[in-house]
N, C-alpha and C positions, 0 to 999 in steps of 0.2 A: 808045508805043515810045520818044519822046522822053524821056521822062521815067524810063523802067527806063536807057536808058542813061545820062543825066545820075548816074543813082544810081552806079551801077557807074565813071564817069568823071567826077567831082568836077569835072576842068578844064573840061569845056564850060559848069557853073555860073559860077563866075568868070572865063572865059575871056572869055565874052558883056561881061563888064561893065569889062573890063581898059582901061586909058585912060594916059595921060602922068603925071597923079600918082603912079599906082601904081608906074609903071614907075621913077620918077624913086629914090622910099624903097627898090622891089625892088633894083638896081643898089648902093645905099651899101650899103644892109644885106648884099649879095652881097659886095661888094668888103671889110668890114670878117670876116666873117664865115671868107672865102678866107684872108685872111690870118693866124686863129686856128687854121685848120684845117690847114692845112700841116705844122706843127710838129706838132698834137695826130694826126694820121691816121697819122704815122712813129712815133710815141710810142707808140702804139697796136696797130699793127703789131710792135712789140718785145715788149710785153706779151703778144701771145699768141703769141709764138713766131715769127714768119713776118717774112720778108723786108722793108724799112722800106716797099718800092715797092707792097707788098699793101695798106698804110693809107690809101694815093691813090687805089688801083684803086674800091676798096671805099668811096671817098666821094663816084665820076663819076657811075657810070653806076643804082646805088639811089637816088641824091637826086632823079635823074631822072622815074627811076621813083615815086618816090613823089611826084613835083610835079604826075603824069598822075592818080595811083588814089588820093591822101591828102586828107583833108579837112581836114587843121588848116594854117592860113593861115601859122603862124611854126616850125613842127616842123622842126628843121635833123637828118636823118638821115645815118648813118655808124658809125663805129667809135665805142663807148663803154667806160670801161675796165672796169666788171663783168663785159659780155656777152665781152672781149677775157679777162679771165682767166679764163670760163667756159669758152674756147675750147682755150686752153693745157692748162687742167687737164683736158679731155677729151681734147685729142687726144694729150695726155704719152702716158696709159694705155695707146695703141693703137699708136704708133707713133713714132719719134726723128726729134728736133726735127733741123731742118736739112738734111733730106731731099726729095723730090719727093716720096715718101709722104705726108709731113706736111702739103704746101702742098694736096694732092688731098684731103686727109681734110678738111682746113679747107671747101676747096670744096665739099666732100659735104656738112658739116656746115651752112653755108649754105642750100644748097639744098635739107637735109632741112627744115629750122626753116622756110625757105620756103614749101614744099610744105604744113606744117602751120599756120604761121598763113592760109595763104590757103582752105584746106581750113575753117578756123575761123570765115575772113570769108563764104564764100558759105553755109556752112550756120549761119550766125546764131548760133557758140558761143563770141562775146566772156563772155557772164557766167562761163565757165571761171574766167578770171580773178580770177575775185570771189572766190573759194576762199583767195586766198592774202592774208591776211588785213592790213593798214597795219601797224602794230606788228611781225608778223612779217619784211614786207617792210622796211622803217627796220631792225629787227635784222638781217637778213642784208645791206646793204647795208654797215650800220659796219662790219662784222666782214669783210665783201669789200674797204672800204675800208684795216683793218688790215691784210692780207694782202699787199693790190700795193704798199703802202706801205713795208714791210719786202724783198717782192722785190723791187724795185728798189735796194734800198741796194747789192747787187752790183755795177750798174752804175755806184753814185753813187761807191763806194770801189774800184774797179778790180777786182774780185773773183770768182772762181767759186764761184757756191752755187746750192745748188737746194734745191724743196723745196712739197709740196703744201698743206702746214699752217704754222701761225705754227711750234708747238719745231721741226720740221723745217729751217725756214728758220731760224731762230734759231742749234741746234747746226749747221746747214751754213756760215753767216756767223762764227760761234765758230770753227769749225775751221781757217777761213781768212783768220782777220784777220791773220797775220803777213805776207801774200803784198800786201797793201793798196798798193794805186801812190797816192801821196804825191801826185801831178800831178793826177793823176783826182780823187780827193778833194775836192784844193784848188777845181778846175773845180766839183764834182759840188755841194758845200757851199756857193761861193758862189753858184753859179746857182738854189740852192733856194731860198738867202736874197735874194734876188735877188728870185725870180716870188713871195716870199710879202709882201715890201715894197709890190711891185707892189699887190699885191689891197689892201693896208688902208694902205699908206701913201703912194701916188703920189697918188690922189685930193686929201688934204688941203693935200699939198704945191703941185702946180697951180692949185687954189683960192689958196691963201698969193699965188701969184705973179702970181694975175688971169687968168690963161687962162681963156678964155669957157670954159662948160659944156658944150657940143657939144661940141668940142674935147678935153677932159681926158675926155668919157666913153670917145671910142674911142682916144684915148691910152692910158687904163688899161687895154682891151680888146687893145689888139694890143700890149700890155706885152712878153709873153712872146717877142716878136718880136726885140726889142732883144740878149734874152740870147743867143738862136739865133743871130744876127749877130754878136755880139761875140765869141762863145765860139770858135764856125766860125773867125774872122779870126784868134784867138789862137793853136789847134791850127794852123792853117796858114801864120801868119806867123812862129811860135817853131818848126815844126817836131815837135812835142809827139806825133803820132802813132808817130816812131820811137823813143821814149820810154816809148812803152807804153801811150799813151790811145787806147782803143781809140773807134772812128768809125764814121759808117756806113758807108761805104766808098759804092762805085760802083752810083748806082743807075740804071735802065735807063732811058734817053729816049723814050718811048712812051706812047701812049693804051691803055687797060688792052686786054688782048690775048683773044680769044675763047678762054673754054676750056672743059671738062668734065667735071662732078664723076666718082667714080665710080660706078658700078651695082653693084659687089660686093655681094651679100647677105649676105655674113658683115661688111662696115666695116659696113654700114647698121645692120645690126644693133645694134653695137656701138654708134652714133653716136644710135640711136633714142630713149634715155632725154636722155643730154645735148642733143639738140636741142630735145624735149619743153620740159626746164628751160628753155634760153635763151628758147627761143620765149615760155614766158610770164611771164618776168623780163623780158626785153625788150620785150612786150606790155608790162606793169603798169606800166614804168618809164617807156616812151613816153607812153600815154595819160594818164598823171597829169599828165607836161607840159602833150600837146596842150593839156588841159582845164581847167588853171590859166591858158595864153596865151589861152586863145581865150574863161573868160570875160570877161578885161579887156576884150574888146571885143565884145562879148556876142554871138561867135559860137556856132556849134553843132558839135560833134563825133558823129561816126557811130561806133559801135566794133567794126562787124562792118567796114564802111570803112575802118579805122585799120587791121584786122588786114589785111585782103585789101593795101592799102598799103604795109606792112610784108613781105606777103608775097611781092610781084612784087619790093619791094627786094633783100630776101636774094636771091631765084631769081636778080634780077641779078648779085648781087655774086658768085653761084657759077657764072655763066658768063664774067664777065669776070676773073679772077682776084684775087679779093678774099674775104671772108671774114664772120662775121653780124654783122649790122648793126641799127642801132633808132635811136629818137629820142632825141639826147644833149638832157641838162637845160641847158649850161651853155654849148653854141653855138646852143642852140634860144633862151634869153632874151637871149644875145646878137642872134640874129636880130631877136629880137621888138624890142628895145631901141633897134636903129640901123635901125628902122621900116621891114622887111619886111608889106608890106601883102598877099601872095598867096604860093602855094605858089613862082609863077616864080624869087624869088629862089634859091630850092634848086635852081632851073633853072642860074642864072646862076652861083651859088656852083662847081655841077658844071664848068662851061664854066672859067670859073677855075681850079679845080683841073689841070681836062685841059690848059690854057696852059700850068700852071706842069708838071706831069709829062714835059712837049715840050719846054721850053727851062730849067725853072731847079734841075732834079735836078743840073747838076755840077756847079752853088754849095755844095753841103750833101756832097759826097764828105768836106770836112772836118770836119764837124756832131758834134762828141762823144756817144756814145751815152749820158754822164752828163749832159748836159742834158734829151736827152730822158726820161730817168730824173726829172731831177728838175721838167721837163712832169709826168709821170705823179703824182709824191708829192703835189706842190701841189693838182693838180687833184681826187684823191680822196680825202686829209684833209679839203677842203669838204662830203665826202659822211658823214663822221665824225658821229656825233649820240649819245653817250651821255643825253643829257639823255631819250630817251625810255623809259630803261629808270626814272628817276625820275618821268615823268607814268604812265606804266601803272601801278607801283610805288599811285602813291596813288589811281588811280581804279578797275584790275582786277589782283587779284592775279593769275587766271587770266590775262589777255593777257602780264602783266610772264612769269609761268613760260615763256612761250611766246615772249616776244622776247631771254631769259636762256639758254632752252636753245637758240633758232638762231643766236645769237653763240659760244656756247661749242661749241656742233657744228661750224660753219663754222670757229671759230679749231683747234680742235681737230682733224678730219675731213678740213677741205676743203670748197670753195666747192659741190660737185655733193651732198656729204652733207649741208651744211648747207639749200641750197633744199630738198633733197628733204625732208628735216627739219621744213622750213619748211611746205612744203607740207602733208603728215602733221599737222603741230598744229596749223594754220588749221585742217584737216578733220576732227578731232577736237575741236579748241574749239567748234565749229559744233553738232556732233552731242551736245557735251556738255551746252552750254546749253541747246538745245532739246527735249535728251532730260529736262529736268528743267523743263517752263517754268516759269513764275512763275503762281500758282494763288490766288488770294484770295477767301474769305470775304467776302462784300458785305451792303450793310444801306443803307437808305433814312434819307438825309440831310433831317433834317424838315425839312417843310413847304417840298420839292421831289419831285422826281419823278426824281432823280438817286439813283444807286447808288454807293458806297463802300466800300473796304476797311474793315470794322470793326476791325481794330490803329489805322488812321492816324485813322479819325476818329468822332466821337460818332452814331451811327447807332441809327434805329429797325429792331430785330430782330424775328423771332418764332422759339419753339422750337420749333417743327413744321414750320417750316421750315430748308432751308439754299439758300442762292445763292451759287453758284461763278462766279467769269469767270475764263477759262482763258483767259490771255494771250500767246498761241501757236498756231500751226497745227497740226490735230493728226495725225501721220503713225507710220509703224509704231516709230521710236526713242524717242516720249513718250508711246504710246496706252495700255502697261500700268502707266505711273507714273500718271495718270490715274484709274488702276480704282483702284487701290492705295488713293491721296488721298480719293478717294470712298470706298472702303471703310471704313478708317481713321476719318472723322469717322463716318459714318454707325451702324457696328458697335457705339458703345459708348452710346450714344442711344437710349432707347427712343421717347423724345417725337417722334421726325421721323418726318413721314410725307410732307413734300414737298423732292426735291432739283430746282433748279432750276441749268440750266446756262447762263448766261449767255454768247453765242457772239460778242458784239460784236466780237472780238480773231480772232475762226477764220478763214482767207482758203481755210484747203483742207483737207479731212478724207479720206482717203487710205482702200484698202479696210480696210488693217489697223487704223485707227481706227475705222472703222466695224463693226469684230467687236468690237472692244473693248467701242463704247457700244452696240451689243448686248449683250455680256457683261454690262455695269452694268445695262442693260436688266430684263434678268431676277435677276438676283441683289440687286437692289430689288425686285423682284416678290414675291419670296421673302419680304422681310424688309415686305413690307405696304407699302411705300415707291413714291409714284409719281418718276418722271423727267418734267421738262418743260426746253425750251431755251426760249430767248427771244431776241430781235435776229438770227435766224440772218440772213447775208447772202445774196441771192438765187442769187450760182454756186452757193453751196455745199447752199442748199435744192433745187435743181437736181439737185445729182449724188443728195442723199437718195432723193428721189423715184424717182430710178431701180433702189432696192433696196426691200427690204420692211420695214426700220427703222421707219419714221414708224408704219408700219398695227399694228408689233408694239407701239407704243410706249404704255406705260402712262398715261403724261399728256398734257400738248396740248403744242404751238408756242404763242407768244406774240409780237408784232410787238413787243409791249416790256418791258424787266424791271418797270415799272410796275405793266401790266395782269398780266404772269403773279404775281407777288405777291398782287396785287388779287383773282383769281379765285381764289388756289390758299387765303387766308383770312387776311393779315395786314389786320386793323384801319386803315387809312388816315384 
């Protein structure tokens, strides 16, 4: 009993062992952490549309949440900017931005994606994810990354534009570049250059000047801190807001407030594909963290855990007014960084947040909403990676077609056509490879007892026989390329009278595989030709046994390609 609930409730594992060390890393790591999140949860908030006070809600009471049900010890959860313009772009479609409509749909939208990753956690269907293939995933992330990086220049140049794809945005930023506030600009441009100095040039500089290491790391980390302070004090001490730079204006002094998505059956509806997407963008892009921080310390991640984790976050985030949420990359290796040792620090981070929501929202009434624009630009050019479309390029042309077409979908389309996109070619790359395995001719490597592809190497043959190993599981997408392959060699041969299939590689043979190697069965029969396997592995001799294959079968089993060669009359 103990132990089913330990699974289901992570905390009581490390809770048992929680001591003054921990707590001592949990706390910096919280306190460094709080203070990058501030900025990024209002920034984030903008990006998808909603109110900047939605970005705090949505980073209390999930992190919490996931500090009870989550297994990854440095996973810092909240607003991230993908799943934020995933959010926008679906609920543009449904409903106009800046409404009570909108902020309800956001919460629906939350709490659907909740409902399904937790739905995903307790019936064991993390491998979903596996569907959507690295390559694909790295392409629709640049191309999500080009997208919020361009919507935001609005804010960075004082501007109205909109717009679901890059020409969209583009000719909407075209249309209205004569309207550009000079002020905003001037803020929006040097605050960009600003946080990008920050990342690659503060570090070398502190170094230069001797500042211990400690020191200069969470310097560089709460960098973006300085500009939020500076910029606030500028609009507010020049005045600059009756000017025209627009700000976030008044945001409300409160711990996130109970609320409830809605039950409409026709939002939900509407809501059910987009939530679907986020939820396993959000999945894929969480556990890749979790599972890179946690082997450096050669923890363990659960991924039906991860989801169910994930999935009481969102449910939160859609009852306390907040929006969907996942494990960001880039406060998550800050966590790990200024050495979060337990989930609690995402405890502590929350409690932080909720402080600052209470007492320091009417420091930032004057906070330019071009800084936090240009928070957003810095933050997801880091997510920028051309470089993959040149390694798939030289190792799979198939992956490259497939990480070429969800960039140019997503740039073209939109961020909901392009995953879907994404998803669709993962799923068919899958079924493509498989539906064609890789099938090789083999020949006995003298004076061993090993088997060989006769192209790659000098092999003893015989012509009355053939050996195949079929390097692939065979199921109803590859069972008739199969018959085909075997026919094909077989057909123009008079001299074979032994096909030998070598199953070392088969892990599952499916029914419609098994009508097939019936069909070969007899259609050798025909041609005077016996069939024998060899190496079959034991599931798979298993499920045989339970049809009548083996009893129709013309040749024997063999435990090895050795002995089946041996019996069937090559010369040894």
């Amino acid at each position: 009993m103990k132990n089913d609930l330990a699974r289901y409730l992570p905390i009581l594992k490390w809770g048992r062992d929680y001591n003054r060390s921990a707590l001592s890393g949990d706390l910096v790591a919280a306190l460094i952490v709080t203070i990058m999140l501030i900025p990024q949860s209002l920034a984030y908030a903008l990006l998808a549309g909603l109110p900047p006070e939605a970005g705090l809600y949505a980073s209390i009471v999930p992190i919490m949440l996931y500090a009870v049900f989550g297994t990854s010890r440095a996973l810092a959860v909240g607003p991230v900017a993908v799943v934020s313009l995933m959010t926008a772009a679906a609920l543009n479609n449904i409903v106009e931005q800046g409404t009570m409509g909108y902020v309800i749909a956001a919460l629906s939208l939350a709490g659907l994606s909740g409902v399904m990753l937790l739905a995903m956690g307790l019936f064991r269907l993390g491998f979903i994810a596996n569907f959507l293939s690295h390559p694909v995933i790295a392409g629709f992330i640049t191309a999500s990354g080009i997208i919020i990086a361009v919507s935001q220049l609005k804010h960075i140049l004082g501007i109205d534009a909109h717009g679901h794809n890059l020409l969209e945005l583009i000719l909407s930023l075209g249309a209205h570049l004569s309207e550009v506030n000079w002020i905003t600009a001037i803020i929006g441009v040097l605050a960009t250059g600003f946080l990008f100095w920050v990342r690659k040039g503060l570090k070398p500089l502190l170094v230069r000047l001797g500042v211990p290491s400690g020191l200069t790391g969470i310097l560089v980390k709460i960098g973006p801190v300085f500009v939020v302070v500076a910029t606030t004090l500028a609009v507010w001490g020049l005045g600059l807001a009756d000017n025209g730079v627009a700000i976030v204006g008044e945001v409300p002094q409160s711990l996130p407030p109970l609320t409830l998505p809605s039950f409409s059956p026709d939002l939900l509806g509407q809501l059910l594909l987009p939530a679907f997407l986020i939820s396993i963008i959000g999945f894929v892009e969480s556990i890749s963290v979790a599972q890179t921080l946690a082997a450096k310390k050669r923890q363990r991640i659960d991924p039906d855990q991860e989801l169910i984790g994930l999935g009481t976050a969102n449910i939160g985030a859609s009852l306390t007014g907040g929006f969907p949420v996942t494990g960001g990359f880039s406060r998550s290796v800050v966590n790990f960084d200024a050495g979060a040792e337990t989930p609690a620090a995402g405890a502590f981070t929350a409690i932080g947040l909720a402080i600052a929501a209470l007492a320091l929202t009417p420091l930032i009434f004057f906070l330019p909403k071009a800084t936090l624009a240009a928070t957003i630009i810095v933050a997801v050019l880091s997510l920028v990676d051309f470089s993959i479309l040149k390694r798939s390029w030289a190792y799979s042309k198939a992956d490259f077609s497939a990480v070429l077409a969800t960039i140019l979908m997503t740039l073209a389309l939109g961020v909901e056509a392009g995953v879907s996109a994404g998803v669709g070619l993962s799923i068919l790359l899958h079924l493509y490879k498989s539906s064609k395995p890789h099938i090789a001719e083999v020949g006995q490597v003298p004076g061993t007892e090993h088997y060989r592809n006769i192209l790659r190497h000098d092999v003893i043959t015989d012509p009355t026989i053939v050996t195949l190993r079929v390097d692939e599981s065979l199921y109803f997408a590859n069972a008739r390329f199969l018959e085909d392959k075997i026919h094909n060699r077989v057909a123009g041969d008079k001299n074979i009278r032994h096909v030998i299939l070598q199953c070392s590689a088969i892990n599952e043979i499916d029914l419609s595989a098994l009508e097939s190697l019936e069909a070969i069965n007899e259609r050798l029969r025909e041609m005077d030709v016996q069939l024998h396997l060899s190496e079959v592995k034991g599931p798979v001799m298993d499920r045989l046994k339970r049809g009548h294959f083996l009893e129709q079968l013309t040749g024997q089993v063999f435990l090895s390609q050795f002995e089946a060669a041996k019996e069937t009359g090559l010369d040894l």
